[in-house]
C-alpha positions as CSV (number, residue, x, y, z in Angstrom):
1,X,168.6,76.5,133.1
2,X,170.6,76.6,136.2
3,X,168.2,74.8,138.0
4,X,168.0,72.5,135.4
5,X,172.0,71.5,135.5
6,X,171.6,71.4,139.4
7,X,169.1,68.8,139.6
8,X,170.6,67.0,136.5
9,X,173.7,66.7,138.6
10,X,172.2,65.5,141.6
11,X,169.7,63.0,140.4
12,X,172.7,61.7,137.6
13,X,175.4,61.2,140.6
14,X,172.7,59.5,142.4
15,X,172.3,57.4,139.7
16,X,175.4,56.6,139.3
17,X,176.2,55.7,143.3
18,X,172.4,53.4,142.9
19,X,173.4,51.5,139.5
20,X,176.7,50.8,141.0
21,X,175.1,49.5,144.2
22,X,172.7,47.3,142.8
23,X,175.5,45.9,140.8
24,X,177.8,45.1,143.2
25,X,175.0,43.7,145.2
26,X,173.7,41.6,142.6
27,X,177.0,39.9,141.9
28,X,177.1,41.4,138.2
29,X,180.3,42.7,138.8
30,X,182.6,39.5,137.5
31,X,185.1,42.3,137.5
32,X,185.6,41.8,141.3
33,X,187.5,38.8,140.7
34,X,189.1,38.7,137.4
35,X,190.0,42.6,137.5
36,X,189.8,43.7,141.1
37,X,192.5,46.5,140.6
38,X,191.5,48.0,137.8
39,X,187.6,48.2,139.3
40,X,188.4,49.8,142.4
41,X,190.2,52.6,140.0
42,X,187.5,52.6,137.8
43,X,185.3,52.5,141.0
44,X,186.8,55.3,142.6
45,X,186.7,57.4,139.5
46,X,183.4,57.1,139.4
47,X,182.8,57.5,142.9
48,X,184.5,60.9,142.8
49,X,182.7,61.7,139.6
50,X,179.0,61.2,141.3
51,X,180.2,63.0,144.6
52,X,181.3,66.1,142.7
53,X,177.8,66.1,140.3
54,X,176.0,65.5,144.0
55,X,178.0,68.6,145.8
56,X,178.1,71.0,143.0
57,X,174.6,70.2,141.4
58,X,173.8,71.7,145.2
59,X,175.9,74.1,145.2
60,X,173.8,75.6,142.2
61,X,170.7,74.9,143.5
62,X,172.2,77.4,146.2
63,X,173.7,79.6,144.2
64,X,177.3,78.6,145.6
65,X,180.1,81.2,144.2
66,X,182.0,78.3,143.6
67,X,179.6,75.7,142.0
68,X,179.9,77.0,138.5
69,X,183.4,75.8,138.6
70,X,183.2,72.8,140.2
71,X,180.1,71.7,138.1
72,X,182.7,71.9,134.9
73,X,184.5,69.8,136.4
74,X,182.1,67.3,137.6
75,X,180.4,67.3,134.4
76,X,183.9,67.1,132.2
77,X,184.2,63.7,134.2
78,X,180.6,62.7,133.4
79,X,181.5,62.9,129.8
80,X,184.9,60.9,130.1
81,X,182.4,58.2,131.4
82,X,180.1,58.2,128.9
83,X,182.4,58.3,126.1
84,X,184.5,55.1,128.0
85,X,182.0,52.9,129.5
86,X,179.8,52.4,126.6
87,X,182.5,50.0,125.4
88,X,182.2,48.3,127.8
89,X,178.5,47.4,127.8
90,X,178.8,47.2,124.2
91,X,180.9,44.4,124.3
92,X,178.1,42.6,126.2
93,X,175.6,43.1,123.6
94,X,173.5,45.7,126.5
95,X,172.5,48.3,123.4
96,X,169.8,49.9,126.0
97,X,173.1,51.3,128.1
98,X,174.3,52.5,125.4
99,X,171.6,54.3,124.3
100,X,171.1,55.5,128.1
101,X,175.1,56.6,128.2
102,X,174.2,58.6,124.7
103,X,171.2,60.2,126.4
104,X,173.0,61.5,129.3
105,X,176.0,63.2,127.3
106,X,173.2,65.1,125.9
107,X,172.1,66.3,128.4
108,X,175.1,66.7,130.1
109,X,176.0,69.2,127.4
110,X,173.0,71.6,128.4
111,X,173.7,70.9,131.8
112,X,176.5,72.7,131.5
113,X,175.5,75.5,129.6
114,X,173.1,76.0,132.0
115,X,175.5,76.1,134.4
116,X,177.6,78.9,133.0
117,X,174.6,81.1,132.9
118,X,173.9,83.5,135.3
């Protein structure tokens, strides 16, 4: 299990940090003009949320003393997110994303059981 919520951190953050990118890059953001305040919070939100899922799905993997912790965090922000942005894509009419966002709180939940296991 604690393998499980290691990797599930790492490949998730990565995820996140890649969706954003290809985005950004793909001028799908229309945020970036109309909102660009409120995106670079939002932005750096979820920029700290994928760095902390990267780091501490590691520090599991590694059996870090101080993952376990960090990982509650990381994943605590993980669910903020997918409880907030589906909204967002829902408003679009994007029902895949939403399904995707659903899919991942899951999982995030045995992530972090698996986490607290020792």
């Amino acid at each position: 299990m604690r393998r499980f919520a290691g990797w599930f951190g790492i490949v998730v953050g990565l995820g996140m940090t890649a969706m954003w990118a290809v985005f950004l890059l793909g001028g799908q953001v229309p945020e970036l003009r109309t909102a660009p305040v409120a995106l670079g919070f939002h932005l750096a939100a979820e920029g700290l949320t994928a760095f902390l899922l990267v780091t501490s799905g590691i520090g599991l993997l590694l059996d870090a003393q101080v993952a376990p912790q960090s990982y509650r965090v990381a994943i605590g922000m993980l669910l903020y997110t997918v409880i907030v942005s589906p909204g967002y894509f829902a408003q679009l009419g994007q029902w895949p994303f939403i399904v995707l966002f659903a899919a991942i709180g899951v999982a995030a939940l045995f992530a972090l059981r698996g986490a607290t296991l020792r």
